[in-house]
N, C-alpha and C positions, 0 to 999 in steps of 0.2 A: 248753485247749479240746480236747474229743473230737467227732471230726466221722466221721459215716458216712457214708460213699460207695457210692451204687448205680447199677448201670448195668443199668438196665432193659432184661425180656424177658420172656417165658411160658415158654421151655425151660430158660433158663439165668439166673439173675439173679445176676449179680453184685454183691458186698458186700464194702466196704472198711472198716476202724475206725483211723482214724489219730489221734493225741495230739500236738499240739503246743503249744510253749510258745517259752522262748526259749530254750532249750538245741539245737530243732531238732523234728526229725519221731520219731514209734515207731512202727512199725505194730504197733497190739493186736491185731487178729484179720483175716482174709479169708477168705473161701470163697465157694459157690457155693448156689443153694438152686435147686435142680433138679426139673421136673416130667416125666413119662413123655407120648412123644406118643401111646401110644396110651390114655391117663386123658380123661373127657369133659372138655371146658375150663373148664366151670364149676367143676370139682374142680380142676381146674390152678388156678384163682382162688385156691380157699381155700385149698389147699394151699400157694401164694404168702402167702396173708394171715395164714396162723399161721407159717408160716416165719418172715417180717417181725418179728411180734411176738416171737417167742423171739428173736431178734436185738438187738432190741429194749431188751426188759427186763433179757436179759443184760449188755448191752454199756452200757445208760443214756448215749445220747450226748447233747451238748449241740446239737447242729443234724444237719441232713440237707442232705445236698451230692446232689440226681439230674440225669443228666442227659438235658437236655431231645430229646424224638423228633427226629428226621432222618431223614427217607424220601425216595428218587427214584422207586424204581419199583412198587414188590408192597404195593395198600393194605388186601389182605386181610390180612398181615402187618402194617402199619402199627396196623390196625385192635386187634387183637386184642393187639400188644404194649402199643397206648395203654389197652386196657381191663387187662392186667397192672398198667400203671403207675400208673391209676387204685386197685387196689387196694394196693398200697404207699402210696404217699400218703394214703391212707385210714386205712393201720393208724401211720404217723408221727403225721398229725393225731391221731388220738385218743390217742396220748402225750401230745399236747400238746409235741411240738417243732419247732421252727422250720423250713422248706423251703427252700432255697434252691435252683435250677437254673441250667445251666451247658450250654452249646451245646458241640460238638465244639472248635468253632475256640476259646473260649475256656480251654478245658481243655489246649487245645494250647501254649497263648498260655503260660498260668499255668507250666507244668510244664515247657517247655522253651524259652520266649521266642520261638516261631516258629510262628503261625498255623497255616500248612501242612506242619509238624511229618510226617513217616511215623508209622506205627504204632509202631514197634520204636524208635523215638527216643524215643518216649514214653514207652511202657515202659521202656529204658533208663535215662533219664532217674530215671523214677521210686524205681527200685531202687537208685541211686544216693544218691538224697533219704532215702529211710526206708532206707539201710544192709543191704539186703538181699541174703544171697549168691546165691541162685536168684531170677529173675521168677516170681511163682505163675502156677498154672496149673488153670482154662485163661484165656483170656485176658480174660474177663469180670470176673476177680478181679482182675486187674491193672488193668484200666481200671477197677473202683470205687475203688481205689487211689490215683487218678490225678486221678480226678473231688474225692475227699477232699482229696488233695494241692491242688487249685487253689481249694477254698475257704478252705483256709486261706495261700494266699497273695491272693484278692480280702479277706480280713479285714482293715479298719481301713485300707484304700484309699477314698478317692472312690466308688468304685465298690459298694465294700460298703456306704458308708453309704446310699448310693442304692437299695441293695437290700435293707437293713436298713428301709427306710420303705413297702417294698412286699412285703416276703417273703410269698411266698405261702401262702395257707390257706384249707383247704375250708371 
């Protein structure tokens, strides 16, 4: 199973591509796909939505692991990252691959058995899973890494099959 992992935003979008089977984790590819804040946002959009799809088409994965918004305070930010994440979701759907999302706390759950997980544990954690000498950077890539990582530990759990019956699609 190849699983891509994004950790949605407008500046910085994080992108994970991890391989598992039963030998364990690979990480195929990660990076970042980055827009300029002084670009109008509607070009941040599309510039997000061909990013995606070279990603995309390159990589051919078999689902999409994102994870799901979480905001306390700034909803002009809220705003504007959920219409980022609306155009990602946009350019998976029209692959025609599966969606699955993933909350902080569960990503946390997955990847290190502890809800309330720190950041650097997670990371940690992570690099240890896919055998990786450095954590990439910047930390966006890591966390799509992480988000990847935890769906393919919700796979073939109760949990996945319950979200196998509901995965989402536009």
């Amino acid at each position: 199973m190849t699983v891509l992992g994004i950790d949605p935003g407008y500046a910085i979008i994080g992108y994970g591509i991890v391989s598992h089977d039963r030998c364990g984790y690979r990480p195929v590819a990660y990076g970042c796909i980055t827009t300029d804040a002084d670009c109008d946002f509607n070009k941040r959009l599309s510039l997000i939505f061909d990013g995606m799809n070279r990603i995309i088409e390159k990589a051919k994965p078999d689902c999409v692991a994102i994870e799901k918004l979480y905001f306390q305070n700034n909803q002009k930010t809220a705003i504007m990252v959920a219409e980022a994440r609306g155009v990602i979701l946009l350019a998976c759907q029209l692959h025609n691959i599966p969606i699955y999302e993933y909350t902080p706390l569960q990503v946390k759950t997955a990847v290190t058995g502890y809800g309330k997980a720190k950041k650097q544990q997670v990371m940690d954690m992570t690099k240890r899973l896919l055998k990786l000498k450095v954590m990439p950077k910047p930390d966006d890539a890591a966390d799509a890494l992480a988000i990847a990582v935890c769906h393919t530990h919700a796979a073939g759990t109760a949990l996945r099959q319950q979200l196998n019956s509901s995965h989402r699609t536009l």
